[in-house]
C-alpha positions, 0 to 999 in steps of 0.5 A, spaced: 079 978 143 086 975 144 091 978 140 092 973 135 099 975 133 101 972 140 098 966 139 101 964 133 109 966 134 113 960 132 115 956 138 124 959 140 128 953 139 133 953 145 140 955 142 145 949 141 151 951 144 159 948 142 158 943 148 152 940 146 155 940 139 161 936 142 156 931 146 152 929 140 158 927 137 160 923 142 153 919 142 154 919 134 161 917 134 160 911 140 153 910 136 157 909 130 162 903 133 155 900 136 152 900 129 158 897 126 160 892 132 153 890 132 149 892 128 151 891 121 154 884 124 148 882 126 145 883 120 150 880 115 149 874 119 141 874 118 141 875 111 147 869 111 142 864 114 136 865 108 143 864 103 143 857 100 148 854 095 147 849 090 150 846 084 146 848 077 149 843 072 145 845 067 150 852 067 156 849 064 157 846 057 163 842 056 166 839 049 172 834 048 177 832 042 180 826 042 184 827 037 178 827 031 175 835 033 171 838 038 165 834 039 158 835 041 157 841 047 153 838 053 152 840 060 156 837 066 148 834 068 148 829 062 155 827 064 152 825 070 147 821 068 150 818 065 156 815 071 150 816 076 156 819 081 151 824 084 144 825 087 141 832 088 142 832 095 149 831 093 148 838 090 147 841 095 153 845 099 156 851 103 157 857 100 165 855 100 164 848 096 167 845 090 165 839 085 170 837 081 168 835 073 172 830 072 170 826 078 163 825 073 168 823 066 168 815 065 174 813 064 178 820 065 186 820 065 190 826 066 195 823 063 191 822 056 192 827 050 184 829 050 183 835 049 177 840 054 174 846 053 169 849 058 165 855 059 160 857 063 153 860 059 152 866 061 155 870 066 155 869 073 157 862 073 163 860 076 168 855 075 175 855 078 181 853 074 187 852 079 186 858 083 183 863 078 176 864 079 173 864 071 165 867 071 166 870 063 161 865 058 167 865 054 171 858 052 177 856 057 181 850 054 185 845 057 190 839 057 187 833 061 192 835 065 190 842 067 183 840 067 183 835 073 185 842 077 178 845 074 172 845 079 164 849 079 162 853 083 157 853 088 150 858 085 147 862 090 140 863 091 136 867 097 130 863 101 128 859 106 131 852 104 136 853 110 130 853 114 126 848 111 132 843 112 133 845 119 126 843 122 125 838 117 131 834 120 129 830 127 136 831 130 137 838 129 129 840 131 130 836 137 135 841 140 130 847 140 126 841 146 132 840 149 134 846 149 128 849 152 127 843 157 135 845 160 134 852 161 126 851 164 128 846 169 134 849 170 131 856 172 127 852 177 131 849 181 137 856 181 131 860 183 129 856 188 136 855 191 138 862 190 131 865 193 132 860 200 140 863 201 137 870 199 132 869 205 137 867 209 142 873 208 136 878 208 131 875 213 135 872 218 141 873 224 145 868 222 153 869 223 158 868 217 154 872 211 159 877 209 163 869 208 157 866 205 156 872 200 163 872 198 163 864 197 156 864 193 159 869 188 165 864 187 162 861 181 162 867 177 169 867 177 170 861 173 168 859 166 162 854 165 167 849 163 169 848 170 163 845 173 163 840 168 170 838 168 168 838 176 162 833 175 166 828 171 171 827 177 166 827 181 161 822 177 164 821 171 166 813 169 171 813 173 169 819 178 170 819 186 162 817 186 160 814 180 157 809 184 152 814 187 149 815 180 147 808 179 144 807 171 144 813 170 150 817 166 152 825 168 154 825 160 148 828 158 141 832 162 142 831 168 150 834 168 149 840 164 143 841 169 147 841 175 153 844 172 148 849 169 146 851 177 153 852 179 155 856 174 148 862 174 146 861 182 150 866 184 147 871 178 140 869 181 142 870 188 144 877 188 138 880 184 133 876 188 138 879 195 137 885 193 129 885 192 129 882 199 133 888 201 128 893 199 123 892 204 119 896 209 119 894 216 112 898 217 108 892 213 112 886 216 109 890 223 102 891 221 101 883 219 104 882 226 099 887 229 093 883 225 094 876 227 098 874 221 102 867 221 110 867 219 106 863 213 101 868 211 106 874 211 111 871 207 105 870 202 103 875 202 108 881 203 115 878 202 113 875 196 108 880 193 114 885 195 120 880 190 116 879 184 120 883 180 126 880 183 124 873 181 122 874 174 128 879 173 133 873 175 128 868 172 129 871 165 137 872 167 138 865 169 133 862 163 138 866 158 144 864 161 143 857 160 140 856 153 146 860 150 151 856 154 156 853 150 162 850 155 158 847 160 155 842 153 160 842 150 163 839 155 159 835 159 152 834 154 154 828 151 151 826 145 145 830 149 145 836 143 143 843 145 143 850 140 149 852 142 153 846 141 149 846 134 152 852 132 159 849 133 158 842 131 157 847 124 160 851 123 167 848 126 165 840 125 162 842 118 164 848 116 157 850 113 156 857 115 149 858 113 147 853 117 150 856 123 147 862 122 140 858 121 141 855 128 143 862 130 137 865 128 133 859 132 136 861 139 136 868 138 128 867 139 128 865 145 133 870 148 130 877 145 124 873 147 126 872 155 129 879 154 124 883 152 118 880 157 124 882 163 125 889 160 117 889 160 116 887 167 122 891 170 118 898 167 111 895 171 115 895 177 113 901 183 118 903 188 117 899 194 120 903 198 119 911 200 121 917 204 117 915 210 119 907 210 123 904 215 128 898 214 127 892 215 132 889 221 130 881 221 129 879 229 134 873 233 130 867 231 135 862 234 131 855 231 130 860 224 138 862 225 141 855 226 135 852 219 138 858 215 145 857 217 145 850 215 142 851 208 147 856 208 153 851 210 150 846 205 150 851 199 157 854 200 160 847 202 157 845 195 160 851 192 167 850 196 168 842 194 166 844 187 172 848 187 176 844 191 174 838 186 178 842 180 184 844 184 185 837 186 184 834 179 190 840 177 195 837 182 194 829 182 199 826 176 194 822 172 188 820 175 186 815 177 191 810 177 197 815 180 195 820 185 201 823 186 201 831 187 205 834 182 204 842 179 205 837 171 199 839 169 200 846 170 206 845 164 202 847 159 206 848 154 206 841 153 199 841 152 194 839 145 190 846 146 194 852 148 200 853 152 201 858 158 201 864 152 194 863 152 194 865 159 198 871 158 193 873 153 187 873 157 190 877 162 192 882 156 185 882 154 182 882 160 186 890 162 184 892 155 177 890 155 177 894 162 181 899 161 177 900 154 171 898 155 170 902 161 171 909 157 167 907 152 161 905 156 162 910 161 163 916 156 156 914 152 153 913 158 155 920 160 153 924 153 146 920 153 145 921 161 148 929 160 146 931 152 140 936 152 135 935 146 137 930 141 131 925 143 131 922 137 139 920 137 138 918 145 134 913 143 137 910 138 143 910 142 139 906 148 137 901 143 143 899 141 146 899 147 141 895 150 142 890 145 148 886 146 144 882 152 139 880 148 144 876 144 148 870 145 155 870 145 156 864 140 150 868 135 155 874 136 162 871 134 159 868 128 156 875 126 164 877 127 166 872 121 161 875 116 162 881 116 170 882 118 172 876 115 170 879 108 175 881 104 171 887 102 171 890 108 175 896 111 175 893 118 177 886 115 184 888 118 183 887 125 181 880 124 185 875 127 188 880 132 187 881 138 184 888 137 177 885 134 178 879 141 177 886 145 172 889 141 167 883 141 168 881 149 166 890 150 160 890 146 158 883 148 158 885 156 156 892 153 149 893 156 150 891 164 156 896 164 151 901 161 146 900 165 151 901 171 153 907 169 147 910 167 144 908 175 150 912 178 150 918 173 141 919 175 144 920 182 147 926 180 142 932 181 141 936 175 143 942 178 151 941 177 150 942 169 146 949 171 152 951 175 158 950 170 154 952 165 152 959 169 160 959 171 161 958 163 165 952 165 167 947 158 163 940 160 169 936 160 172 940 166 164 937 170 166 931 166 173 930 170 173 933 176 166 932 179 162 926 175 168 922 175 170 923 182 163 922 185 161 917 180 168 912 182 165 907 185 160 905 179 167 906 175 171 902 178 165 896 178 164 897 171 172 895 170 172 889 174 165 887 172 168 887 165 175 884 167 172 877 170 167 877 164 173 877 159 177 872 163 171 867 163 167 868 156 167 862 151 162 862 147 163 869 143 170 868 142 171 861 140 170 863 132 174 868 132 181 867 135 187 865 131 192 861 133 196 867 136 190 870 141 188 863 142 186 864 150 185 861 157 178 860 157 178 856 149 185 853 151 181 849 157 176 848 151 182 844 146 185 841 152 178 838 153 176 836 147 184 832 147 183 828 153 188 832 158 182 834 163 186 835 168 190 840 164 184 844 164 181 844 170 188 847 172 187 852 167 180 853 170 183 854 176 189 859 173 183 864 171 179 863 178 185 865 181 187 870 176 179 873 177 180 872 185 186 877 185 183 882 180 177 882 185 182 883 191 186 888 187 178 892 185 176 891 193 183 894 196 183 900 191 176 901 192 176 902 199 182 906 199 180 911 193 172 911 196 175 914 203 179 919 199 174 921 194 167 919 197 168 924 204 163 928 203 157 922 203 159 922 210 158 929 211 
């Protein structure tokens, strides 16, 4: 019989040592600013959006002497019965409105000698006299003078007001149509592109890849308002081929949808190469050995092998598009999409509630393409085992020369787009003067921003790298290392997750909620540059977490055994090994985060002040100002600014990847 002492002995929790207690910390500590940078503005912004305000007449009593005592008590409603001045819909208002009393008085004169008084009936009503906010049910009384001043206050509710208003107007509706029909149509047209030039890179013996890989990435270096000041030089009005676009008009679906495939192909391109790149060249020879046609093995290996590839960079390139705000802005006519829906409320009509309604409606289709992404990514098998082979594409000249043509055409398409805008900065006044000159680079004088938003833009990119980078890496590190704490991993990965499921613009409008409440304690970063790089490193938060996260699974686990067998601290494996061995994800994190920072608009463009206005917004203001060819030199300014970031990152990686990375050769 078993000795049932045994059976029953209470299960040894492992000790937790002082390391373990320090790297647990830093998972809450970083969990903690992930919570508070994203968390909490996402949901202060959720609950804005159920938030209506209106104007409850019947909450105020108001009484007049004209000299022969106080008459009778009656609402500001039975005045406005009486004149007619407002109708119900009237009434309704964001959360920052005002309607004054007097407008609703017949015959009133500030100059005259009646007399007011006003008070709201219970408590929680609100009226402001001048800049005093009265919310007491006591009596105020005014000189006609003073009561000119005198203005209600909206009242809050809490429903789906917001929501029934939004989908019962037709204008607005209509942007969830065109927004999905751009990003679909979109999407279509990018992956097929980008899997032919991926094909031609990983299947065929064309010459000049290593220069078409460098030209297809090209457009990741710019900000999506480039293609769209591009495409108006080109076929605008007065563009060098408008002739060629007959009745048709870019200003509308036809220019975002090719402004939005330069922008997001080489995105597409290099998820889709990477698929292709992980072939066995075992499956290729047995459809060889058993008759298959190219055709036949093509449908039924290489495609079946990229599956999870496509859908990946689908999701991406569908995502990329409907939370785009620039290239609409710019290009989209009166042709409304969410994104620019959630501008034109905020900015053009300041009702915030509305905004967040419109945010709420595009955050569905994102965190749905995101979560159907990150559902097929876990069914993904490995394609490739110990035992497979590389595939080596064989010399194929009719293939070569057809690939090396499709190439040409898409970098020749990529190159002139560039070469449009850079052409558009040089010359004096298009198209009556086509002098060269650098005047369009005298941005001082420009509506929209000067060269001090250039300048910020560069400080903001070398702080969100430099910080974004150890933040990222660090949490990476803990969440990767830590031992235990399953529960607060979790968490930890889901909030880290989070951020590219979100758009830029739903994220910034998130930032004025919550950090522009004067009753938060982090109300003080707003307007500085600090909430700017706090924003753009949460925004790109996930990409540079999952690169770190593939870097650290690398390393065997045997190291942390051997520095706690030697009785090493972490931070001493932290420093002189993980670091060093994991230099390279390193340094493309911070490069990753550079470029993103220097080209984002959307996340930014509600939370800048006229001292940290950047690059990226300044092409924005100059645009909405007529001084296209301005911002195209701006564009171009953060093309070469990015061009010789990625040199910089090319050249420090490879001499410090030869100093630190000697042993993979061994």
């Amino acid at each position: 019989m078993a000795d049932t002492s045994t059976l029953s002995a209470p299960r040894i929790k492992p000790k937790v040592g002082r390391d373990d207690r320090i790297m647990r910390a830093f998972i809450l500590v970083i969990g903690l600013y992930l919570v508070v940078t994203l968390a909490l503005p996402l949901y202060t912004m959720l609950s804005k959006s159920f938030n209506t305000y209106s104007f409850d007449l019947t909450r105020f009593e108001i009484q007049i002497d004209k000299g022969d005592g106080w008459g009778e008590t009656i609402t500001p409603q039975t005045l406005n019965e009486a004149t007619g001045k407002y109708k119900p819909e009237d009434l309704k208002t964001s959360s920052d409105g005002r309607l004054s009393v007097v407008s609703m008085i017949e015959g009133f004169s500030f100059r005259a000698k009646t007399l007011y008084r006003l008070r709201n009936i219970e408590a929680g009503g609100a009226f402001l006299s001048g800049s005093e906010r009265v919310t007491d049910s006591e009596w105020h009384e005014y000189t006609s003078n003073e009561f000119r001043r005198v203005v209600l206050k909206p009242v809050k509710a809490t429903g789906l007001d917001n929501f029934v208003q939004y989908f019962s107007n037709p204008s607005l509706f209509n942007s969830i149509f065109n927004s999905l029909f751009i990003a679909i149509t979109t999407t279509i047209i990018t992956i097929t592109l980008a899997f032919t030039f991926a094909y031609a890179l990983a299947r065929s013996r064309m010459r000049y890849k290593g220069l078409f890989r460098v030209i297809a990435m090209a457009p990741i270096l710019v900000p999506s308002l480039l293609p769209g000041i591009a495409l108006v030089y080109l076929f605008g009005r007065q563009g060098m081929l408008h002739d060629l676009m007959g009745d048709q008009s870019i200003y509308g679906p036809i220019g975002i949808i090719a402004g939005s495939v330069f922008f997001t192909f080489p995105h597409a391109m290099i998820i889709i190469q990477t698929a292709l790149s992980i072939s066995d060249a075992r499956l290729f020879e047995a459809s060889d050995v058993l008759g298959a046609s190219k055709t036949k093995t093509f449908f039924t290996v290489t495609l079946p092998g990229a599956r999870y590839g496509l859908i990946s960079a689908s999701f991406v390139v569908f995502n990329l598009v409907i939370t785009d705000f620039g290239l609409p802005k710019v290009i989209g006519g009166q042709f409304n999409v969410l994104a620019v829906d959630i501008y034109k409320q905020v900015i053009g009509q300041q009702n915030f509630e509305m905004g967040a309604v419109v945010s709420v409606v595009l955050l569905i289709p994102a965190l749905l393409a995101f979560s159907i992404d990150r559902i097929m990514q876990k069914k993904q098998v490995a394609l490739l085992s110990s035992r497979s082979v590389p595939y080596e594409p064989k010399v194929n000249k009719r293939f070569d020369r057809i690939m090396f043509s499709y190439a040409l055409l898409v970098g020749g398409l990529i190159v002139g787009t560039l070469a449009v805008c850079q052409y558009a900065a040089l010359i004096k006044f298009w198209p009556y003067d086509l002098t060269l000159s650098l005047t369009n680079y005298d941005f001082d004088v420009m509506d929209g921003g000067g060269w001090g938003s250039f300048y910020n833009s560069i400080k903001l990119a070398i702080m969100v790298a430099i910080i974004g980078t150890v933040v990222v890496f660090t949490g990476a590190y803990m969440v990767e290392k830590a031992p235990g704490f399953g529960l607060g991993r979790g968490i930890f990965q889901f909030l880290a997750m989070l951020p590219m499921a979100i758009p830029g613009m739903v994220l910034g409008l998130a930032y004025i909620f919550f950090f522009n409440n004067p009753d938060n304690p982090f109300n003080f970063i707003y307007g500085t540059l600090a909430i700017l790089v706090i924003c753009t490193v949460t925004h790109f938060y996930t990409v540079s977490h999952l690169t770190a996260l593939t870097a650290l699974k690398q390393m065997d686990k045997e190291f942390e055994s051997v520095s706690a067998s030697l009785k090493q601290p972490f931070y001493k494996l932290f420093s002189r090994v993980t670091v060093p061995v994991c230099l390279p994800a390193i340094l493309d994190i911070s490069i990753y985060l550079f470029v993103n920072a220097m080209t984002t608009v959307s996340a930014l463009i509600f939370i800048y002040s006229p001292d940290t206005t950047l690059a990226s917004v300044a092409m924005l203001n100059m645009d909405d100002a007529g001084d296209i060819a301005p911002a195209a030199a701006m564009g171009m300014m953060i093309f070469y600014a990015n061009s010789l970031a990625r040199l910089i990152h090319h050249f420090a990686s490879k001499g410090l990847y030869a100093k630190t990375q000697a042993w993979r050769k061994r």
